[in-house]
N, C-alpha and C positions, 0 to 999 in steps of 0.2 A: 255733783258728787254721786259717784254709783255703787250703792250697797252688790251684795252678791246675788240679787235680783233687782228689776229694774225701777229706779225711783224716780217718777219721771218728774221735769224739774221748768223752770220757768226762767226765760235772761231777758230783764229789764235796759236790754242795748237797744235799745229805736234809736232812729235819727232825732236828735233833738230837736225842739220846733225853733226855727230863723227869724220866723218874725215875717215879714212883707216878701211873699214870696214872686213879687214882678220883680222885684229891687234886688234879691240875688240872682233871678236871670238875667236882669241886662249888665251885671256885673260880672258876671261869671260863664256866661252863655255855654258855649261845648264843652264846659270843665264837667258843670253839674250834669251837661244830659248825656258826656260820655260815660260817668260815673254811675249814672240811673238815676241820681239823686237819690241812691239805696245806700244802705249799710246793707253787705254780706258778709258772709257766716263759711269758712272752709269745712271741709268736712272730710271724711276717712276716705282713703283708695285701698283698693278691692288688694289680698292677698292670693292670689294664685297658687295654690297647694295643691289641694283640692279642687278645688273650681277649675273645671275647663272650658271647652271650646263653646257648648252651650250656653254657659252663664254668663262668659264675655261678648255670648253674640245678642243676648239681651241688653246687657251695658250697652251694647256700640250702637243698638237701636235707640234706646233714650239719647245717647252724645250724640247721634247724629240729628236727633228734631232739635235738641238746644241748638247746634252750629245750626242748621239751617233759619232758624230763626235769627241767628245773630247776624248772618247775613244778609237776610230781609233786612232787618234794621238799620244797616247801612245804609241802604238803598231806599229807607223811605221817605214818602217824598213828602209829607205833612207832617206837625207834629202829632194831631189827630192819627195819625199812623203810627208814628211811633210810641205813643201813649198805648195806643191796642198792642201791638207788637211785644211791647215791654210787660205787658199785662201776659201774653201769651207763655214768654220768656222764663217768666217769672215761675208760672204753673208747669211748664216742662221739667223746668227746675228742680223743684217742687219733687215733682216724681220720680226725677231719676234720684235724686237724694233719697227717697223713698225706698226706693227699689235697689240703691247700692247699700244700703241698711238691712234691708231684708235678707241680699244673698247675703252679704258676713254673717246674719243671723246663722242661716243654714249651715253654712260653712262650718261655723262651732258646734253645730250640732252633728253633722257627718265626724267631723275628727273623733266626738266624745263615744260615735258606736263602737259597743266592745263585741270580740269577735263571737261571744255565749248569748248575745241579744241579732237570735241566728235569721230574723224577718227583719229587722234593720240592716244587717249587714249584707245578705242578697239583694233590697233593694237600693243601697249605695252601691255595690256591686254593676247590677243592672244604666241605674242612673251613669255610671263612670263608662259605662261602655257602648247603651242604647241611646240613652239620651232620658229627659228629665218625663215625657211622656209615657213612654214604658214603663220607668220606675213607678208613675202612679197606678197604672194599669195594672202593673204588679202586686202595689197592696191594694187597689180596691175588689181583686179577685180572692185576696187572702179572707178565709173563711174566719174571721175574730169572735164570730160569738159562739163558737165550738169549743175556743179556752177560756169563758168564764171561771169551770169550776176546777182548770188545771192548779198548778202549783203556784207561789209566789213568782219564781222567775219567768214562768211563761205571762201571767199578768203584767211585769214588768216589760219582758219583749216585745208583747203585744203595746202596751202603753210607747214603747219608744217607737216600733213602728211608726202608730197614729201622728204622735209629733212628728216625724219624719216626712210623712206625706202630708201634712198640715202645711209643715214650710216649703214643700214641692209645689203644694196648690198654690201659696202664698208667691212663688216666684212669678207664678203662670197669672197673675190677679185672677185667681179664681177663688175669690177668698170668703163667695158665701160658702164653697164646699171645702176649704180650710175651715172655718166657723163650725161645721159638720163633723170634722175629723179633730179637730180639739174639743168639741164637746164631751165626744167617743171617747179621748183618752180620758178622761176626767171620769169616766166610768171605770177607767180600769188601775189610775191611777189618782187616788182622793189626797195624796201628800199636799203639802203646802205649795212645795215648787209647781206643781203640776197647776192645782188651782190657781192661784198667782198669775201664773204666764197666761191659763186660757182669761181672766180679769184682765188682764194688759192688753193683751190682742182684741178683746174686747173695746176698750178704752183707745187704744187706735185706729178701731178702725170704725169706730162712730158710734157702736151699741151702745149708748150711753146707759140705757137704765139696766140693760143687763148686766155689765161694767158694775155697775154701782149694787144690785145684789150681790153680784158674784164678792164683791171687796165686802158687802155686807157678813156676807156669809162665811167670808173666811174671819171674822172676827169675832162669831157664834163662837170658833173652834177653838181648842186651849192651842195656844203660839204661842213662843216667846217673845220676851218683852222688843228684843230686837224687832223680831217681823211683825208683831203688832203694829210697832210706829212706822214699819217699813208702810203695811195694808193702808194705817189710817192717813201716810202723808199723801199716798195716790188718791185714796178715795176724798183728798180734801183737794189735791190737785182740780180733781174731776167735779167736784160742787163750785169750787171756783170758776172751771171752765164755762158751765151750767149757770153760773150766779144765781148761786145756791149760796150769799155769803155766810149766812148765820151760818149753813151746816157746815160750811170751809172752814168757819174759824173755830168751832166747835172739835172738828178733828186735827187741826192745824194743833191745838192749844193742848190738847190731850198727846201727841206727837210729841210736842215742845217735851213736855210733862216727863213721859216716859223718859224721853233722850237725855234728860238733864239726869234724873237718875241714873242714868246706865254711867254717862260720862262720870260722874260722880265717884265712881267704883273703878271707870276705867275711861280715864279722857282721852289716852292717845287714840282708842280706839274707835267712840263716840263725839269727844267734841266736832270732828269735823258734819256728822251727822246734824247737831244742835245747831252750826253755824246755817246747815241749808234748810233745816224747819226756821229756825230765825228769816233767811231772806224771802221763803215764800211765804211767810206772815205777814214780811213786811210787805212783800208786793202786793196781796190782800187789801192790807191798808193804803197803800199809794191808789188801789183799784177805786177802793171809797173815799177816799179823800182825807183819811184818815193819816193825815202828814206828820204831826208829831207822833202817832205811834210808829211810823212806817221808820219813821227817820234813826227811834229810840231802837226799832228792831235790826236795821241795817248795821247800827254803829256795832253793837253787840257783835253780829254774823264779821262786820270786818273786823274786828279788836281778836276775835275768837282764831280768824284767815289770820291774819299779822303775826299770831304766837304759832300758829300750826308752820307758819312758813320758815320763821326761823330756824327751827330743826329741820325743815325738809322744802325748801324753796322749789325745785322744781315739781314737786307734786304739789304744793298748793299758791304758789304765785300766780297761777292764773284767776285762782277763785278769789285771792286779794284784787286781783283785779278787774275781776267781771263784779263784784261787790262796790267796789270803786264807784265803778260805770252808773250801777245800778241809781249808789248816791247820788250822782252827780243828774241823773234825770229827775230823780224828786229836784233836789235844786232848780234844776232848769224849769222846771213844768209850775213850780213856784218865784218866779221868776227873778232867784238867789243867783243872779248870773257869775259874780266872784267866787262864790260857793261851789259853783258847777264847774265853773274853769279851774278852781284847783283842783277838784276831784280828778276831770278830766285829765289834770294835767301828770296828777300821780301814775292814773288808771296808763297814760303814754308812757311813760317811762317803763312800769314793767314790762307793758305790748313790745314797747322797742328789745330789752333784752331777749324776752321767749322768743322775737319771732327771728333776732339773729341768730340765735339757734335751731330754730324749726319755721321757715318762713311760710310754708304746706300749712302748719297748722294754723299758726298765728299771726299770717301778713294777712289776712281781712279784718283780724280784731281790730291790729293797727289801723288800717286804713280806716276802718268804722271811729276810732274814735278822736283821729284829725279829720273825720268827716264833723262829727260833734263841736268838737274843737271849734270849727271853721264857723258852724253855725252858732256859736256863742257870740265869735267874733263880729260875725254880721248885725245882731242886737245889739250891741256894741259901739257899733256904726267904726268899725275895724275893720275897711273890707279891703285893704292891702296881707295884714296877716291873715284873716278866712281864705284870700283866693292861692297863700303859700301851702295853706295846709290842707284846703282841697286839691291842688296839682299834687300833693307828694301822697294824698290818696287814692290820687288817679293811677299817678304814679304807680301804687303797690299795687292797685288791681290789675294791670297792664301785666305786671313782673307774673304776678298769678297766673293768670289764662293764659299766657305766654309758653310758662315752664311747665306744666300741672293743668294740662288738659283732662284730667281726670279726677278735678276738684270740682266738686259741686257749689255752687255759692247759690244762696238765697237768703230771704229774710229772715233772720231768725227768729224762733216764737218769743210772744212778750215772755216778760221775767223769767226767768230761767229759773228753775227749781234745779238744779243739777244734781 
């Protein structure tokens, strides 16, 4: 789930563990290793509005190291080879998801310039015409600290500039002087959004303890109760990341706190917020082993998903059922195999409806979770049903890459905080 700035979030989908992993290779052999023996993750395709000839000649560079690796892999001739390869695959992946997130990043930020923030709009101008080099060269020439003591809008202009050439550097991976040009805005822009974003880019892109001042620091400041638990569910994401768990669960549980308040006053527009401090508490606790609280926080976050979806099934049927999923690994990982296979089995039936209506989005969930499926079966000693419902995983991944060359698939991060 994503507030109106970024709460970043945590999905409890792994492959769940099989059990004797010789004994599903020689049962299954080129099922599992066409399939990677991965669970992947679909992801968004680029909008073209905006975005031209430069930012799709970036994209066609990352697509083009994935296909070249995919065809190495064809071709290799060990599995030792194909083990590296897949490792390679994996991290090209990796990055071009990375980097097809960042331009959409941009993207909403070039549409939001207004034509009165007049050093944003010359160099979107420039960028649309010269190319994304120029436009930096253009604000790193702009003279910014001659308008400290100008008016509010010119502090303003100049702050959106900064962001502007931030995600210009950011396109270019030039992101210690992105890191440079958001710190700058944050000189000329002190709001909440503005801090926020530079703590998130932070937080992405590794700075961990500056990350962790910066969310400190925006919680010195008077916020509303909203972006308080917005700050403290990232900066508990971030202790988590860190296992840091006492301080995780210290701002996780303050989160909770706030959210149940807010909802209290206004569910339709907070419960869904409670349901995702709920599943990354629980994921916390599944981290420590802490199973019955994990279990007692999951049920909550799904009871909470089940009521939200009734009134609004296609905005939250998905989170019914990545919370599903989630259950059904606690299960698995306690090795509640009946447990896990119904959850799974609920978590399939949603996957099947979303993804016949959006198979881009949702035919890897499916596939991921007759991947799971399969691997229940195999603990099971089921290996006629596991090897039906990894083909019709292979299956979907096949349909995928097939039609949707411009889908990124990789691992996705554990537990999903969404």
């Amino acid at each position: 789930m994503v507030d109106k700035k970024i709460d970043i979030g945590k999905d409890n989908s792994g492959i769940a563990n099989s059990g004797d992993g010789n004994t599903i290779t020689q049962n299954i052999g080129n099922v599992i290793s066409d399939s990677f023996n991965n669970i992947h993750n679909s992801q968004i395709t680029i909008n073209n509005d905006i975005i031209d000839k430069t930012l799709n000649r970036i994209i066609d560079g990352y697509e083009q190291t994935v296909n070249d690796l995919k065809a190495q892999l064809q071709k290799a001739p060990s599995p030792q080879k194909q083990l590296e390869l897949y490792q390679k695959l994996e991290q090209a992946q990796n990055e071009l998801q990375i980097k097809t997130q960042e331009i959409l990043k941009l993207q909403e930020t070039l549409k939001s310039i207004q034509p009165d923030e007049e050093i944003a709009t010359r160099a979107k101008e420039i960028f649309e015409t010269k190319g994304i080099e120029q436009a930096i060269e253009y604000l790193s020439g702009v003279e910014f600290d001659k308008q400290k003591d100008l008016a509010d809008k010119y502090m303003q202009n100049t702050a959106k500039a900064l962001k502007v050439k931030a995600e210009f550097l950011v396109i270019q991976n030039r992101y210690d002087e992105a890191k440079e040009a958001y710190e700058k805005m944050t000189q000329y822009d002190r709001s909440f959004d503005a801090l926020f974003e530079y703590a998130v880019f932070l937080q992405e892109q590794n700075y961990f303890q500056e990350a962790i001042k910066g969310y400190k620091n925006l919680l010195d400041l008077e916020l509303t109760q909203a972006n308080r638990a917005l700050t403290l569910n990232n900066l508990a994401n971030l202790y988590s990341d860190q296992n840091q768990n006492q301080e995780a669960l210290k701002a996780y549980q303050e989160a909770l706190k706030i959210r149940r308040d807010l909802a209290q006053a206004n569910p339709s527009v907070y419960n869904p917020y409670v349901a995702t401090t709920l599943n990354n508490l629980a994921v916390l606790y599944s981290d420590q082993n802490q199973n019955q609280q994990a279990l007692k926080a999951y049920q909550e976050a799904l009871s909470i998903r089940r009521d939200l979806a009734q009134a609004n099934p296609s905005v939250y049927n998905p989170d019914v059922a990545m919370t599903l999923n989630n259950l059904a690994v606690l299960y698995s990982d306690q090795n509640q195999n009946q447990q896990a296979l119904e959850a799974y089995q609920e978590a399939l039936k949603k996957y099947r409806d979303l993804a016949q209506a959006n198979l881009t989005i949702f035919g890897s969930k499916l596939a991921q979770t007759l991947n799971n499926i399969a691997s229940i079966y195999y603990s099971r000693n089921q290996p006629n049903e596991a090897l039906v419902a990894y083909q019709e995983a292979l299956k979907i991944y096949r349909t995928l890459d097939k039609n949707n060359p411009k889908i990124v698939t990789t691992h996705p991060p554990l537990p999903q905080k969404p």
